[in-house]
PDB file of N, CA, C and O in Angstrom, chain B, residues numbered from 101:
ATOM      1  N   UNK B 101      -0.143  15.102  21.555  1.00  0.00           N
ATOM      2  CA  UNK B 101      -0.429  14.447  20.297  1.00  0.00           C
ATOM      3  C   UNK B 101      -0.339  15.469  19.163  1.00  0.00           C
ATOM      4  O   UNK B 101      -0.832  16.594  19.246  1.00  0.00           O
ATOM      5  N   UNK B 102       0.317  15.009  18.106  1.00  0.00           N
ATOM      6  CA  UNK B 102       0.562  15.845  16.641  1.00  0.00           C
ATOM      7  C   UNK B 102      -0.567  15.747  15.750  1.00  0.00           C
ATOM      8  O   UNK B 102      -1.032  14.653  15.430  1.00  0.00           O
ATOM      9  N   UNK B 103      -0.989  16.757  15.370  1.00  0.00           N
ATOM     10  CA  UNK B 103      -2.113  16.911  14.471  1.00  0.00           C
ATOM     11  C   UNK B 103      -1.120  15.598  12.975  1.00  0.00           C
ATOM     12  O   UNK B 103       0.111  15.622  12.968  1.00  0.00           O
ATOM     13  N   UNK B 104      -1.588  15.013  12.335  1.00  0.00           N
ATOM     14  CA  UNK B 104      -1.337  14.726  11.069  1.00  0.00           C
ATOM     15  C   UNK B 104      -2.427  14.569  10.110  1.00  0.00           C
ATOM     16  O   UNK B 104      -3.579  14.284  10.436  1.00  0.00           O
ATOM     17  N   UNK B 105      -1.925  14.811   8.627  1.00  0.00           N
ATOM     18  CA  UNK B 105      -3.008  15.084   7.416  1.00  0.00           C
ATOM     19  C   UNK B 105      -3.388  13.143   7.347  1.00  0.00           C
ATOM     20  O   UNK B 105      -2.631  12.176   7.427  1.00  0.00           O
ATOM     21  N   UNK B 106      -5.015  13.255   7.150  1.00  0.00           N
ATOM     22  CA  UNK B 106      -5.212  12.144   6.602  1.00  0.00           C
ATOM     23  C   UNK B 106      -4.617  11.026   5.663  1.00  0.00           C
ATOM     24  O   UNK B 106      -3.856  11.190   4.710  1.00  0.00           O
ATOM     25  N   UNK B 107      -5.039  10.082   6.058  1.00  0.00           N
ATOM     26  CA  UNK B 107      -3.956   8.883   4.927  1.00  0.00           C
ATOM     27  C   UNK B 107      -5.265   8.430   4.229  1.00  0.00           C
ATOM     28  O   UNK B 107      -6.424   8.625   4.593  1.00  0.00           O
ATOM     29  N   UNK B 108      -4.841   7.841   3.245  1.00  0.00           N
ATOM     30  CA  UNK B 108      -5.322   7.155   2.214  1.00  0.00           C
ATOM     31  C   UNK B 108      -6.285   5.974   2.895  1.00  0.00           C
ATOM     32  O   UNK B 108      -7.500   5.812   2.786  1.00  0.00           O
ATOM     33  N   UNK B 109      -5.189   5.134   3.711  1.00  0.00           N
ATOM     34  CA  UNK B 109      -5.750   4.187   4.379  1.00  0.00           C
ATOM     35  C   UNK B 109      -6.828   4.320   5.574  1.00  0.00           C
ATOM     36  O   UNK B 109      -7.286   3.402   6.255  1.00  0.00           O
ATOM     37  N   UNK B 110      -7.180   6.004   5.672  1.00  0.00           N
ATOM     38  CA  UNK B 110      -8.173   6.192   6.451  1.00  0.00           C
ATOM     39  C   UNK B 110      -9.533   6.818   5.552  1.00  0.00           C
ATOM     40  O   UNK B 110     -10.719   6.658   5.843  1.00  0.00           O
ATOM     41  N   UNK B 111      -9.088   7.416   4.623  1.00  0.00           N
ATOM     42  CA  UNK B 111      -9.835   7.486   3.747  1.00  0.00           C
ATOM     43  C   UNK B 111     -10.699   6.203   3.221  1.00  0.00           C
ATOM     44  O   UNK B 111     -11.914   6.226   3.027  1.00  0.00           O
ATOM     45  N   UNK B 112     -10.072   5.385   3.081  1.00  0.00           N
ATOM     46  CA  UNK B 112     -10.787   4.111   2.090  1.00  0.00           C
ATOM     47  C   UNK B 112     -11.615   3.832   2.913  1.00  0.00           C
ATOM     48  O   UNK B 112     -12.804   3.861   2.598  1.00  0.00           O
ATOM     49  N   UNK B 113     -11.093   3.382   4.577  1.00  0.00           N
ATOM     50  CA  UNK B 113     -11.667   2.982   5.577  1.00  0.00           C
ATOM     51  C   UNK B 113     -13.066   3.188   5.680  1.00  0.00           C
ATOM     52  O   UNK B 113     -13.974   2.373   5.849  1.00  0.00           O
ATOM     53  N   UNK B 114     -13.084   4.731   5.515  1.00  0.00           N
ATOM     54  CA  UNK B 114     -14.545   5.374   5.934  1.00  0.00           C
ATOM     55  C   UNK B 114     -15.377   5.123   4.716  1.00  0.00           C
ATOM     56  O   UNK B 114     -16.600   5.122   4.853  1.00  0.00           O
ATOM     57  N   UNK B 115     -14.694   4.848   3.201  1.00  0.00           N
ATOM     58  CA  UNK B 115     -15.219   4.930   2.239  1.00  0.00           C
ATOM     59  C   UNK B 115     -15.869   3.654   2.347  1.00  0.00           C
ATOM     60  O   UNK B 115     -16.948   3.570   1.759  1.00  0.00           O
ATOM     61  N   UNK B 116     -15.444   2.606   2.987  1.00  0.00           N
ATOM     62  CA  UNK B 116     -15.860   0.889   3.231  1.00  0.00           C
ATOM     63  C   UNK B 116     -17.118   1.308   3.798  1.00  0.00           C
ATOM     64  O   UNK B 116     -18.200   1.164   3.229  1.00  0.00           O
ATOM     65  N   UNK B 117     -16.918   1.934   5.156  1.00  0.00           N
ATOM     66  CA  UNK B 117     -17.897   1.950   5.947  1.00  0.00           C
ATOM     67  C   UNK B 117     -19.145   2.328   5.525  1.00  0.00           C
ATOM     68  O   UNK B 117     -20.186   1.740   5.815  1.00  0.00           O
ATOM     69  N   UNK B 118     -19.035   3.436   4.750  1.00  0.00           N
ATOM     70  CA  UNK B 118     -19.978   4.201   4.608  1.00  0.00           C
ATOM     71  C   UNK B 118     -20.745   3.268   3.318  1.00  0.00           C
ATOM     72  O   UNK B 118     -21.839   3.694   2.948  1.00  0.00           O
ATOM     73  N   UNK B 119     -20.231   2.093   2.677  1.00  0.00           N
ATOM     74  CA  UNK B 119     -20.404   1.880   1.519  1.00  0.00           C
ATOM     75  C   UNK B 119     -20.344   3.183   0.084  1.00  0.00           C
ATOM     76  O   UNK B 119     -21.131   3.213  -0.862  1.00  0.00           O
ATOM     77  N   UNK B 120     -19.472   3.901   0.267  1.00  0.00           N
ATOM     78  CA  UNK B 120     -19.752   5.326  -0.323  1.00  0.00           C
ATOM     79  C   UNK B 120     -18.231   4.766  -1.689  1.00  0.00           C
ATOM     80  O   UNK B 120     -17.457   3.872  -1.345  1.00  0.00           O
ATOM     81  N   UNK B 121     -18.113   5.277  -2.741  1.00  0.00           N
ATOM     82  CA  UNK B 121     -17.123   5.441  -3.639  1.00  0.00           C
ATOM     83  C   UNK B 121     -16.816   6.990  -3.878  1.00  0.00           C
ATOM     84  O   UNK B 121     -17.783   7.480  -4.462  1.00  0.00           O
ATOM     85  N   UNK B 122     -16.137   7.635  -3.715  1.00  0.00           N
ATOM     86  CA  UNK B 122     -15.706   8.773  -3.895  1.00  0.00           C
ATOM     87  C   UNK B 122     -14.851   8.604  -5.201  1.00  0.00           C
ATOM     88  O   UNK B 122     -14.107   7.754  -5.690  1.00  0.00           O
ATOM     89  N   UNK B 123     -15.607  10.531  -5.689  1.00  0.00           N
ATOM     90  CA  UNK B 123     -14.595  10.671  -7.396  1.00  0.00           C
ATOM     91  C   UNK B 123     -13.081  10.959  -7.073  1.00  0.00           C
ATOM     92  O   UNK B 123     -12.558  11.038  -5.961  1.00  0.00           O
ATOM     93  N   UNK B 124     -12.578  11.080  -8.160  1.00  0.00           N
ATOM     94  CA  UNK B 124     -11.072  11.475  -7.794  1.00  0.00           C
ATOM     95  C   UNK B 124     -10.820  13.152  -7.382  1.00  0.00           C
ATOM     96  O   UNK B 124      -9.742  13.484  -6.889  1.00  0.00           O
ATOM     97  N   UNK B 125     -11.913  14.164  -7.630  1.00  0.00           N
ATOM     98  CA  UNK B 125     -11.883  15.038  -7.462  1.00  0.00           C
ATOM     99  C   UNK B 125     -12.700  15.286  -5.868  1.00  0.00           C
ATOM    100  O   UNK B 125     -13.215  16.392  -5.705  1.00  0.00           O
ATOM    101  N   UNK B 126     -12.747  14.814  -5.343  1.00  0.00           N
ATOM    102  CA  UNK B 126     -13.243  14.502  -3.876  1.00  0.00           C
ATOM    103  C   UNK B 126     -12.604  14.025  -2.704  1.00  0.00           C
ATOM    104  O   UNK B 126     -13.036  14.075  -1.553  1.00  0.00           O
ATOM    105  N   UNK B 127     -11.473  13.532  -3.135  1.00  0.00           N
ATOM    106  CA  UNK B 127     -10.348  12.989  -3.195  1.00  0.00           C
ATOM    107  C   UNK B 127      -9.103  14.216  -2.768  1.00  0.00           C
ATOM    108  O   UNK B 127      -8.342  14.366  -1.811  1.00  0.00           O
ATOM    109  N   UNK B 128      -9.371  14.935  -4.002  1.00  0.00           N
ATOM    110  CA  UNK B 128      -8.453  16.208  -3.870  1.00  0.00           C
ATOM    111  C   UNK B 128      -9.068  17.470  -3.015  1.00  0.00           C
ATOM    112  O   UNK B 128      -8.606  18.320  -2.253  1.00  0.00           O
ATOM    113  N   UNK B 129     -10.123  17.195  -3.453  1.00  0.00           N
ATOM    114  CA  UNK B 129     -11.069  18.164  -2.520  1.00  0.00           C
ATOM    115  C   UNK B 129     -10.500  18.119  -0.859  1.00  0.00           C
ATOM    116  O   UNK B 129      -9.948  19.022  -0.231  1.00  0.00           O
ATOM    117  N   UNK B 130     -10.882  16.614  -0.381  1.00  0.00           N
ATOM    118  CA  UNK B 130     -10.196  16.182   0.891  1.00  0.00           C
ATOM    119  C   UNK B 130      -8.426  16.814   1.066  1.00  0.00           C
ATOM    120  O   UNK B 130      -7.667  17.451   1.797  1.00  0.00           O
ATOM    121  N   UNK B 131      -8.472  16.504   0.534  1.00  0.00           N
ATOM    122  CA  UNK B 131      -6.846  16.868   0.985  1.00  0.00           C
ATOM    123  C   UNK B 131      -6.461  18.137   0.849  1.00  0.00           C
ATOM    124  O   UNK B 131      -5.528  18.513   1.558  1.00  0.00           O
ATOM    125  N   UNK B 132      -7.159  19.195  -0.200  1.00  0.00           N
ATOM    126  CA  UNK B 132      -7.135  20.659   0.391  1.00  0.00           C
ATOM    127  C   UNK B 132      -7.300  20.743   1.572  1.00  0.00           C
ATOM    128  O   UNK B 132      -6.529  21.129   2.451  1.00  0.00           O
ATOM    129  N   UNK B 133      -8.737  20.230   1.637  1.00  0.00           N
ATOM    130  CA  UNK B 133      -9.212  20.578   3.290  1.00  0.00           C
ATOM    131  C   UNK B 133      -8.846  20.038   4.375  1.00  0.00           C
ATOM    132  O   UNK B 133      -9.558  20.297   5.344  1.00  0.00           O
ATOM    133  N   UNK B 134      -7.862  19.289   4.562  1.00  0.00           N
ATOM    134  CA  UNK B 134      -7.051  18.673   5.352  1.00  0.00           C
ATOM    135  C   UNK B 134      -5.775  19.609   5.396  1.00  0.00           C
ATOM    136  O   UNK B 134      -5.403  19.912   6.529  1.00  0.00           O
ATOM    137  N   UNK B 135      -5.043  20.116   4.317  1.00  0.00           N
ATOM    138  CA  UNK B 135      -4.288  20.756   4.674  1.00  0.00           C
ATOM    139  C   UNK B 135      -4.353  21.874   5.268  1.00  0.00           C
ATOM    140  O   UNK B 135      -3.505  22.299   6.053  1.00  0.00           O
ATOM    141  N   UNK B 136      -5.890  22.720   4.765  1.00  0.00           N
ATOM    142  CA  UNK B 136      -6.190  23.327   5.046  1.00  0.00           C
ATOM    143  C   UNK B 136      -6.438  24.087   6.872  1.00  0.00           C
ATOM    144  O   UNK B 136      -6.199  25.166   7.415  1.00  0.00           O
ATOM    145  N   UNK B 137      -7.071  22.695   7.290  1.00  0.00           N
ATOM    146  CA  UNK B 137      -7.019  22.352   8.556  1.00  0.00           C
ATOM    147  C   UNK B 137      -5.996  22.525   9.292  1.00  0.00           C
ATOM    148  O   UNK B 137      -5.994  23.365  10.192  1.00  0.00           O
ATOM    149  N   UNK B 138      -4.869  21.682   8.993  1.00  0.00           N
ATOM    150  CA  UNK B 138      -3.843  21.878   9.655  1.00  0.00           C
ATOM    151  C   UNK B 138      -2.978  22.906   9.889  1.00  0.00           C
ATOM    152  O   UNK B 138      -2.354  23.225  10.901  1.00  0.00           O
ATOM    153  N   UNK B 139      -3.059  23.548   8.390  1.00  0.00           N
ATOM    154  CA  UNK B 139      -2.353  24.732   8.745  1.00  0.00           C
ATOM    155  C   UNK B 139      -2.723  26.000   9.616  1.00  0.00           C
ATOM    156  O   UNK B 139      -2.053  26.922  10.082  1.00  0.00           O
ATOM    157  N   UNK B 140      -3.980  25.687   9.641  1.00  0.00           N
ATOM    158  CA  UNK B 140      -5.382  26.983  10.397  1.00  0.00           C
ATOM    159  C   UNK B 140      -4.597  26.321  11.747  1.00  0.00           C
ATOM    160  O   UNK B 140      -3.600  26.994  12.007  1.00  0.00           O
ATOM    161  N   UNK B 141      -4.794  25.115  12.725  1.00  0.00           N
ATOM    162  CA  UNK B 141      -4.702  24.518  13.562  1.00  0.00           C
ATOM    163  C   UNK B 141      -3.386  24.872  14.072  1.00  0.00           C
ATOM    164  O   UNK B 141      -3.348  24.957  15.300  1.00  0.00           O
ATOM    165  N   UNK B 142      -1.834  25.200  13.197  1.00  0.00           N
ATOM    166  CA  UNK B 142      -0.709  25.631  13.526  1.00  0.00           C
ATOM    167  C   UNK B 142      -0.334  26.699  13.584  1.00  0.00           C
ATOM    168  O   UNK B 142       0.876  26.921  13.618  1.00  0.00           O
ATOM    169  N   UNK B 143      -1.132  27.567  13.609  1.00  0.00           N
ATOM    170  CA  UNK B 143      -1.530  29.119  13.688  1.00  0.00           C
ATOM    171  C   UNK B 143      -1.851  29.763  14.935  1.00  0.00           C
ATOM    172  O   UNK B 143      -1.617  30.881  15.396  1.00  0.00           O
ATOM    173  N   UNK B 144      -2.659  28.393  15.491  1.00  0.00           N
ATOM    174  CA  UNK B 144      -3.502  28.704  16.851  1.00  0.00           C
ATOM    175  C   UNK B 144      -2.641  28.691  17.823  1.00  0.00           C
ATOM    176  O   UNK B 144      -2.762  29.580  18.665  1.00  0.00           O
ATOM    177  N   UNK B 145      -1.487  27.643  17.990  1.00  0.00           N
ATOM    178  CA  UNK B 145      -1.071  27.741  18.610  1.00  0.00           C
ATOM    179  C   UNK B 145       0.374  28.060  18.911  1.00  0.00           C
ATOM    180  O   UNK B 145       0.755  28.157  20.077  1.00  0.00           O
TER     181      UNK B 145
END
């Protein structure tokens, strides 16, 4: 299985769940740290 960066549509998902609204800068925040992730993660191996 391939690591892939979060989608939008999983984002909202959790945002439903949680009843939570996230800013737009939280948003971006996420997706640093998603890339972030991944790229650490393609390193390892």
């Amino acid at each position: 299985m391939a690591l892939n960066p979060l989608s939008s549509a999983e984002i909202l998902a959790w945002q439903r769940r949680h009843r939570l609204d996230i800013e737009p800068f939280e948003h971006a925040a996420l997706d640093r740290l998603d890339a972030l992730y991944l790229s650490h993660q393609s390193v390892k191996e």
